[in-house]
Each structure stands twice: as structure tokens, then as C-alpha cells.
N, C-alpha and C positions, 0 to 999 in steps of 0.2 A: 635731439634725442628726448627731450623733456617733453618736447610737445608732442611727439609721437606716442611717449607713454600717457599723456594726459587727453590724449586723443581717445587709443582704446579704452582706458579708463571712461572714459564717456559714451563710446559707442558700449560698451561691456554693459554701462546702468540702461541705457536705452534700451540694449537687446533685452535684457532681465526684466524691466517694466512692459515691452513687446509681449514677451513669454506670459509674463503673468495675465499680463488685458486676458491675451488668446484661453488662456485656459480656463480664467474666470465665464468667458462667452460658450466655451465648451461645455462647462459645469454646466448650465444655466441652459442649453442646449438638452444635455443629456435630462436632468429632472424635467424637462418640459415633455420630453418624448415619454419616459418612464411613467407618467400620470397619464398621459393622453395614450398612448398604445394598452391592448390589452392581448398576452398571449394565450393563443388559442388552446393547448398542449404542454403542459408542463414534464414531457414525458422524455428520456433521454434517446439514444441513437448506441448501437452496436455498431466497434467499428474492429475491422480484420484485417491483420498483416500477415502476410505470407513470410515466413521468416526461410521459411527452405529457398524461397525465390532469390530475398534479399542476399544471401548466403551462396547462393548459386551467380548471381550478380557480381558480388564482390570477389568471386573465385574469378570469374572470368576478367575483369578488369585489372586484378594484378599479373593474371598471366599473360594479358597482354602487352602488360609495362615491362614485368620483368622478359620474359621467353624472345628470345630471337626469330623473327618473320616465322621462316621454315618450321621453326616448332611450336611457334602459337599455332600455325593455320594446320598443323597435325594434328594437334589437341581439340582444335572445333571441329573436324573429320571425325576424330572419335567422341567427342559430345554427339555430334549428330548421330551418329552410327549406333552409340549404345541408345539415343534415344528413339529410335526406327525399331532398335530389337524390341524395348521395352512395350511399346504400343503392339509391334506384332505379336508378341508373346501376352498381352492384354494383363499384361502384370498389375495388380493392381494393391497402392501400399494403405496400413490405418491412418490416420492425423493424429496429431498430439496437438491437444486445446491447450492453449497459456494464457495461465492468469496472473496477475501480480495482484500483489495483498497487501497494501501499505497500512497498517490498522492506528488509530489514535486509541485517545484513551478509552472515548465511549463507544469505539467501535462502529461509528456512521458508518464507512464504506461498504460496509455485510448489504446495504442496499445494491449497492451496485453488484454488489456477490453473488447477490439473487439472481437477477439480470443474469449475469453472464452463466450461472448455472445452469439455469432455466432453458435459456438458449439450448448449450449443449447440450443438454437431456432432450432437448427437439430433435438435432440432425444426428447427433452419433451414432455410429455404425458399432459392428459387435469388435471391429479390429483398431477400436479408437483407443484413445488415452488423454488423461489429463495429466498438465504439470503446474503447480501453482507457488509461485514464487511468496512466501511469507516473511514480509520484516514487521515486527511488533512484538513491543517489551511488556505488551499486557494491557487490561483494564479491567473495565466494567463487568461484571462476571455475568451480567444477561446478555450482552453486547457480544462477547468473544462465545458464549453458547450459543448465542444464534449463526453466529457465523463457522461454527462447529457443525452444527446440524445441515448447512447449506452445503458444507461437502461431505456428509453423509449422504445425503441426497445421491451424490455420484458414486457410492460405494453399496448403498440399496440399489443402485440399478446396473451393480456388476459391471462396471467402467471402472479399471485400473486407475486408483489416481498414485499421484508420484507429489512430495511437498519440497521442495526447495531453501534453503537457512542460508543466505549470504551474510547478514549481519547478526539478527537476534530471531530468535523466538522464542519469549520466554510467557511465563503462568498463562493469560489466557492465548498467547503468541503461540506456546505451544501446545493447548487445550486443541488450538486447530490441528497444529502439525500432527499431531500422535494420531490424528482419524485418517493419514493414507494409508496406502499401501507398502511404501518405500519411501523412508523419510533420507534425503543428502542434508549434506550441510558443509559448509566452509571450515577449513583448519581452525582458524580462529574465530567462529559465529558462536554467540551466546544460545546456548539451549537450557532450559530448563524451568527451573523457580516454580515447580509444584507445590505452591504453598497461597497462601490469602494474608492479605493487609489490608487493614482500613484506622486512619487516622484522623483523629475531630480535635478539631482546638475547641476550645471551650475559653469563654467570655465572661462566664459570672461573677468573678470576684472584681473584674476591671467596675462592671455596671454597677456591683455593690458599690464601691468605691467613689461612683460618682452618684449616688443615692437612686439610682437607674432602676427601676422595676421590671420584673420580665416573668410574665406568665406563659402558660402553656398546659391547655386543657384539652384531654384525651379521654376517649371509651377504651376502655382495653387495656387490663395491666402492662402490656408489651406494648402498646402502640407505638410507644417513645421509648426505645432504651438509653442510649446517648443522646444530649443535645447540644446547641454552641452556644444558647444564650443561660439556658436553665441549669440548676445547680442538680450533678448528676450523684447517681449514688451507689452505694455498690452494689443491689440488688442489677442496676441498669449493668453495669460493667459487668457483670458473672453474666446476662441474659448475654449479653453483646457478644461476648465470649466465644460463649456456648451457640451463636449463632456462626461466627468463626470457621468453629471446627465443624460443624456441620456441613458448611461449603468445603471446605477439607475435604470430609469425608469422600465428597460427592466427587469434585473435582478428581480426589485419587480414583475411586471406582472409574470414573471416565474413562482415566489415563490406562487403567488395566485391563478393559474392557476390551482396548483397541491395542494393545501391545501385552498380550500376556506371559508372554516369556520374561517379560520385565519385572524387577526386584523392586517393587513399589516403595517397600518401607524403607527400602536405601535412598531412593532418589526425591520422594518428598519430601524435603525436610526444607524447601523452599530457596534451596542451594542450587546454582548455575554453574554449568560449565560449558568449554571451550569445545568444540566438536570434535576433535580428537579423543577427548576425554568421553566427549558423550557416547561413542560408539562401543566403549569399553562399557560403558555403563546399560547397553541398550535402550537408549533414549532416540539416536539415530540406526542407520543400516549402512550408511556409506560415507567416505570423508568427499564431497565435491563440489564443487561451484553448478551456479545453474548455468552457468556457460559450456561447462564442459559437457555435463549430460547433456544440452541441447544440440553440442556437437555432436553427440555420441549418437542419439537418435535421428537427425536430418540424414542420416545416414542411410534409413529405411524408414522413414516414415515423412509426411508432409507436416512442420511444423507452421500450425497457426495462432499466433495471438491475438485475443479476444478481450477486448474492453468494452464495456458499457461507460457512454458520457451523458452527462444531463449536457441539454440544449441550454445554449445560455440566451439567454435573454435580449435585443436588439441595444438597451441601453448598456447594458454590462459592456459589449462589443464595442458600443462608440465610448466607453469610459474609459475603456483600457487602449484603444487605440490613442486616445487622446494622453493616454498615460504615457505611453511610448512616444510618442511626438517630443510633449515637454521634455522626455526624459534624453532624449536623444538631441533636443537644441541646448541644454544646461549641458551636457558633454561635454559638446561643441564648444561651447562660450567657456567653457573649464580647461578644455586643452589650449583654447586660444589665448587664454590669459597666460599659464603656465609657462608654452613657449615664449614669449615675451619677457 
């Protein structure tokens, strides 16, 4: 038994120094390529899912697990059949565009937002609609207005859009949601936080401290109202303030612009709630999951989701395959010690 376990114990270091040669040669692989290739297009790719299809797919599949012979092969009689009226009748239904909105803090992904706007305002018909699925707890207040204005974009060209709350959308999260048409949201999804925060640490007295000097020369009595290294004052703090509320301001005008049956001066006060709550409050229109709406419309309309992806790069592709290789022999080597 002992030389069994001093066995694997040896092949286990061997395999783990195997791994590591390999991936070192992989590394050294991939920076070779990454200097020497040059890509042509840095431009991403739209990619489309048929959701009514996939949804149409999964129906049939469990009726054919569950249903007994005789009444599967009824049910595809009558698939066919209603689908022979439909074409002879030249019925013809809208689409519903889906997008998802994952936002960070500076709001990068409003690029890809573009993109997929863009797109749709190319093929949409007058019987069309957008749904856009929004999680984000906020940010950068240029960052979530620009990504406010991109689906304005689909509300200037009188295209229904519809916004979605499964988990959050709060201050600029939901700077976007308030511009559809029809805001859902989840029982328990975070809506709100109409309000603005910005926090600076501040350094000066540590630098004093260590005899540390720190300048900072500006044109412009404003140019610098707060700073992290310079000793600030309260002229800076009342300007900063007052620059504050002024986004405030703005931000609320936003909010009532596109929802004005809504009781502004109750809900800004930079306070979130639960979507149950929110609807009481007119912040949303309906308490739902974007599962359920999307059930709701596959119903009569063709549901397709629409993402734009940047292309990635040839080296990235062999970086990450190489990622998963190693990751996948340490498993290996991890499960096989364990049973032992």
C-alpha cells in the first residue's frame, strides 16, 4: 500500500511539472503569434437566436418523452395542420428584438447597445417590438445617459420597446429603464435610487505627515473642486455640492419626462425598492419575470435575440483554449489524488 501511495505521489509531481512545461510552451506560443499576426477588423459580429424556435423545439421534445405514441403522433398532425392554415391564410406575425443589458460601473457595454440598436432600426417592421432585459445598479452618469439615449433611439422611431428588472435597476440602471414603454419587473428586483453619490478620499494630511508636498495648478476657479492629494476647502465642497444637485435635478426631469403620472418628489429621494413596492409607487407597470412576458408573447409574435460580440482576437482563442486544457488536466490530477 505504501508504495502504491508513493507511486502516485510521484507520478502526481511528474504530471504537475508535465502541465506546467506545456503551458509555459503554450504561453510562449501564444505571445509569439500576438506580435507577429496583425488583425485586419477590429469590428464585432451580430449574432441571432430564434427563441420562439428553441421554445417550439423544447415543446416538442417533451411531448414526445411524456405523450404516449398514439397521442404524440396526434399532436404532430395537428402541428402540421395548424401550420398548412397558417401559411394558406398568409398570416403574418411582428418580432420581438431581445436584448440583455448587463451594465458595469462605467457603462462600457452602451457600445454593444449601439450595435444592436442600430441593427434593429435597419430591419424593423411597423408590427415589431423591443424587449430589453436591464440588470445594473448604476454608474457613471455619462455612461448610463448614453445608454438612455440608445433606446430612445427606438422610442423616436415609434417602435414599442418593453424593459425587463429581474434583479436590479437602480440610479443610472434605471435612468434607462424609465425610457420604455412598459417597464416589468420581478417581485423582488431592486428599482429605483433616483438620486446621485460621489465619494473622494482625500490624502493630505497622511502626505503632510510624512513632509510629502503636493501641488495642483489650474485655470479656472472651478476647474478642481475636490481633490485626493490637495488640501480641499469649503468653497470646493459647496461648488461640488451644488454640482450634486444639479445632476439631480437633471436626472429627476429625465425620470418625469418619460413617466409623468409619476410622483417624482416622492421617489427621488435616492431610495430603492422591491418591485411589488415599485408598482405602487409608479416606478414600474407590471409585477414579471422576463421569462414569463416572453412566454406570453411567443405566443404571437416571433421572438428573436440579438447580440452584438466583438471578434476576438486568434491569440485570445488559443490563450483560453490553453486555459481550459491546463484547467481541465489539474481537475484530473485533483480528482485522482482525492480518490486515493
Amino acid at each position: 500500500m505504501e508504495r502504491d501511495l508513493e507511486f502516485l505521489y510521484e507520478y502526481g509531481l511528474f504530471l504537475a511539472k508535465a502541465v506546467t512545461i506545456v503551458a509555459a510552451i503554450l504561453a510562449v506560443v501564444v505571445l509569439v503569434l500576438a506580435s507577429s499576426m496583425k488583425i485586419k477588423s477590429d469590428k464585432g459580429e451580430l449574432r441571432l437566436t430564434d427563441i420562439s424556435d428553441e421554445l417550439l423545439q423544447l415543446k416538442h421534445q417533451l411531448k414526445e418523452e411524456l405523450l404516449p405514441k398514439k397521442q404524440f403522433k396526434a399532436y404532430e398532425k395537428q402541428v402540421k395542420a395548424d401550420e398548412k392554415a397558417a401559411e394558406k391564410q398568409q398570416l403574418t406575425t411582428g418580432k420581438v428584438f431581445v436584448i440583455d443589458f448587463k451594465g458595469s460601473i462605467d457603462a462600457h457595454e452602451v457600445a454593444s447597445l449601439r450595435e444592436e440598436v442600430t441593427a434593429i432600426l435597419t430591419i424593423a417592421d411597423k408590427d415589431d417590438q423591443v424587449l430589453v432585459n436591464v440588470e445594473s445598479g448604476g454608474g457613471m452618469v455619462h455612461g448610463y445617459g448614453l445608454a438612455s439615449s440608445q433606446l430612445d433611439r427606438l422610442r423616436q422611431a415609434n417602435i414599442p420597446l418593453s424593459i425587463c428588472i429581474d434583479k436590479v435597476a437602480a440610479s443610472g440602471g434605471y435612468m434607462m429603464a424609465c425610457v420604455a414603454n412598459k417597464v416589468y419587473a420581478a417581485p423582488f428586483a431592486i428599482v429605483g435610487s433616483i438620486g446621485v453619490v460621489a465619494q473622494v478620499p482625500n490624502f493630505n494630511r497622511l502626505l503632510k505627515k510624512h513632509d510629502i508636498d503636493y501641488e495642483q495648478h489650474t485655470a479656472g476657479d472651478f476647474k478642481r473642486t475636490l481633490t485626493i492629494f490637495g488640501e480641499n476647502t469649503d468653497e470646493g465642497r459647496a461648488k461640488f455640492q451644488q454640482e450634486l444637485e444639479e445632476t439631480h435635478v437633471l436626472f429627476k426631469e429625465f425620470v418625469g419626462r418619460y413617466r409623468p403620472h409619476m410622483d417624482i418628489t416622492k421617489v427621488a429621494t435616492g431610495e430603492h425598492w422591491y418591485g411589488q413596492q415599485a408598482i405602487d409607487l409608479g416606478l414600474i407597470d407590471e409585477v414579471s419575470t422576463s421569462d414569463d412576458v416572453i412566454l406570453t408573447l411567443v405566443k404571437t409574435h416571433q421572438v428573436i435575440k440579438i447580440k452584438y460580440q466583438m471578434k476576438k482576437k486568434l491569440a485570445d482563442k488559443i490563450a483560453h483554449g490553453a486555459s481550459l486544457a491546463v484547467n481541465t488536466v489539474m481537475n484530473r490530477l485533483a480528482e485522482r489524488n482525492q480518490s486515493v
